[in-house]
C-alpha positions in Angstrom: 0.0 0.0 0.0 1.6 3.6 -0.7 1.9 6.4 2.0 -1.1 8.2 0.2 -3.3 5.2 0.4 -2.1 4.3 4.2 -2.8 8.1 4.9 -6.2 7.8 3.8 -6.5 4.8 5.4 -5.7 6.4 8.6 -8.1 9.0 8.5 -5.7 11.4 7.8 -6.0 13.0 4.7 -8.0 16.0 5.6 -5.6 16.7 7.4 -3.6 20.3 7.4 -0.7 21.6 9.2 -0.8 24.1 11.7 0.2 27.8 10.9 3.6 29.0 11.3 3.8 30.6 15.0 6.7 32.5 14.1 9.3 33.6 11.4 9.6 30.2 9.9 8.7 27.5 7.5 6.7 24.1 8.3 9.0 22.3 5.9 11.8 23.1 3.7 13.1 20.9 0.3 17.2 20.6 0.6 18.2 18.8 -2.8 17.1 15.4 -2.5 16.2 15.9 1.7 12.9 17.8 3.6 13.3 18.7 6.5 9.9 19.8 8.9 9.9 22.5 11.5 9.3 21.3 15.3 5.8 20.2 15.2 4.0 20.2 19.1 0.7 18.4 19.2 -1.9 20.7 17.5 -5.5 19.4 15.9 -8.2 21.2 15.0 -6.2 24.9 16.1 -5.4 23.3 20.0 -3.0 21.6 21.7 -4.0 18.0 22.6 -2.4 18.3 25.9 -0.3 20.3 28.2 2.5 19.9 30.7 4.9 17.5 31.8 5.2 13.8 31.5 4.6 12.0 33.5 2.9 14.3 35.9 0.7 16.5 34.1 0.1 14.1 31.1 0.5 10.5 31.5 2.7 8.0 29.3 -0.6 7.2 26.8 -2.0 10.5 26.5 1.7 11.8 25.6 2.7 8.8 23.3 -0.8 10.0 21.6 0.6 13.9 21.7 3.9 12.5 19.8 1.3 10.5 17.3 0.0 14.2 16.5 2.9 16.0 16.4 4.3 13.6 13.8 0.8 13.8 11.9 1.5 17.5 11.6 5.0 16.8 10.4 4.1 14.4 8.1 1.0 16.8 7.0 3.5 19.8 6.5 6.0 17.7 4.0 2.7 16.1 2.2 1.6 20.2 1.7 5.2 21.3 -0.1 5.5 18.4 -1.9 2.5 17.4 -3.1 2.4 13.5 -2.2 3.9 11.5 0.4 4.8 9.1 -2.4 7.2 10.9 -3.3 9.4 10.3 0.2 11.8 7.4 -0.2 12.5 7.0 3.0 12.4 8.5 6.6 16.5 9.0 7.6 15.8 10.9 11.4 12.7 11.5 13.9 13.9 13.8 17.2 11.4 13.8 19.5 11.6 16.0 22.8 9.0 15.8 25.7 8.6 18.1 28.2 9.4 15.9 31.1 10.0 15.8 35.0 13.3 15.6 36.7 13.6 11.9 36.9 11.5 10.5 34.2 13.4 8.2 32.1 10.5 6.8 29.2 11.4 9.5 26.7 11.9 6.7 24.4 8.3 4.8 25.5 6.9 8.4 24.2 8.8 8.8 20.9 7.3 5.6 20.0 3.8 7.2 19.4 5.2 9.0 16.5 7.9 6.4 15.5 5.3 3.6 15.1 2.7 6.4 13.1 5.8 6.8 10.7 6.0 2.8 10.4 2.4 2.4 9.9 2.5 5.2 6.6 5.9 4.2 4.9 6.3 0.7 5.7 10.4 -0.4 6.0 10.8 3.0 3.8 9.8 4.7 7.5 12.6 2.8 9.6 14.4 5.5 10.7 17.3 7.1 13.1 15.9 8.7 16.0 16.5 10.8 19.7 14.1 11.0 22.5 15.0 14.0 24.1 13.8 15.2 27.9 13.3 19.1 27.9 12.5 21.4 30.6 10.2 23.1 28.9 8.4 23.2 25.4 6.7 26.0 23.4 3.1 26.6 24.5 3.7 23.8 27.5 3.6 21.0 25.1 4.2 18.0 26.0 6.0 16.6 22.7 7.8 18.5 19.8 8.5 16.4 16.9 10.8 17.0 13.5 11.9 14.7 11.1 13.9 14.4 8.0 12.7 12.7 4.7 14.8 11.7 1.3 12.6 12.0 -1.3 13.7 11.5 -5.2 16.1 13.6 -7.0 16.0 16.4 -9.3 14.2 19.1 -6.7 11.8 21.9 -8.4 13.2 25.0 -9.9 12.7 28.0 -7.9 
């Protein structure tokens, strides 16, 4: 099945990405690499959660937050390039959540986005990844997610 059908599959092709907050874009084309902006967990214009894990938001609700968050990356790259087909392969997912002092499952939380990247590209979505504590996120997020796709040669003319 190709990313576009799994995507639709998934309920996900209405979906947008979220608005620049500041000076930046959601995604930018390097030669044959995209690379997204820090998504946090926005749908439908709010944040799915806020605070720290474990204590504000609990393992599942943030491994759902990092689900989003790489929804919204994934939404941002399908916007500038037209088609998630056209990504050969998922090279790197960081993943930083707003954690407690002493809470060690960064990892348990990345896997909400790592295993929404498996589901959509298949063995082209294995990837490299980090799973990153932070004191603090913007908004009070609990998850920030970017990622960086290959996609085919011979990148548009500006």
């Amino acid at each position: 099945m190709s990313p576009e059908q799994m995507w639709k599959n998934l309920n996900l092709d209405r979906t947008t990405p979220p608005k620049p907050a500041g000076a930046y874009v959601p995604a930018k084309r390097a030669g044959e690499l995209v690379f997204t902006a820090g998504q946090i967990p926005m749908a439908n214009s709010k944040l799915v959660a806020t605070g720290k894990v474990p204590t504000d938001v609990p393992l599942a609700t943030a491994q759902a937050a990092a689900r989003q968050s790489a929804v919204n990356a994934l939404a941002a790259t399908r916007e500038l390039l037209g088609s998630l087909n056209d990504v050969s392969s998922v090279v790197r997912l960081n993943v930083f959540i707003n954690s407690t002092p002493g809470f060690t499952d960064q990892a348990m939380v990345a896997n909400g986005a790592s295993e929404l990247i498996s589901q959509v590209f298949g063995q082209a979505g294995t990837h490299t990844r980090c799973a990153i504590g932070a004191a603090e996120l913007p908004l009070n997020a609990p998850v920030e997610v970017d990622m960086i796709l290959q996609v085919a040669a011979n990148p548009p003319r500006l």
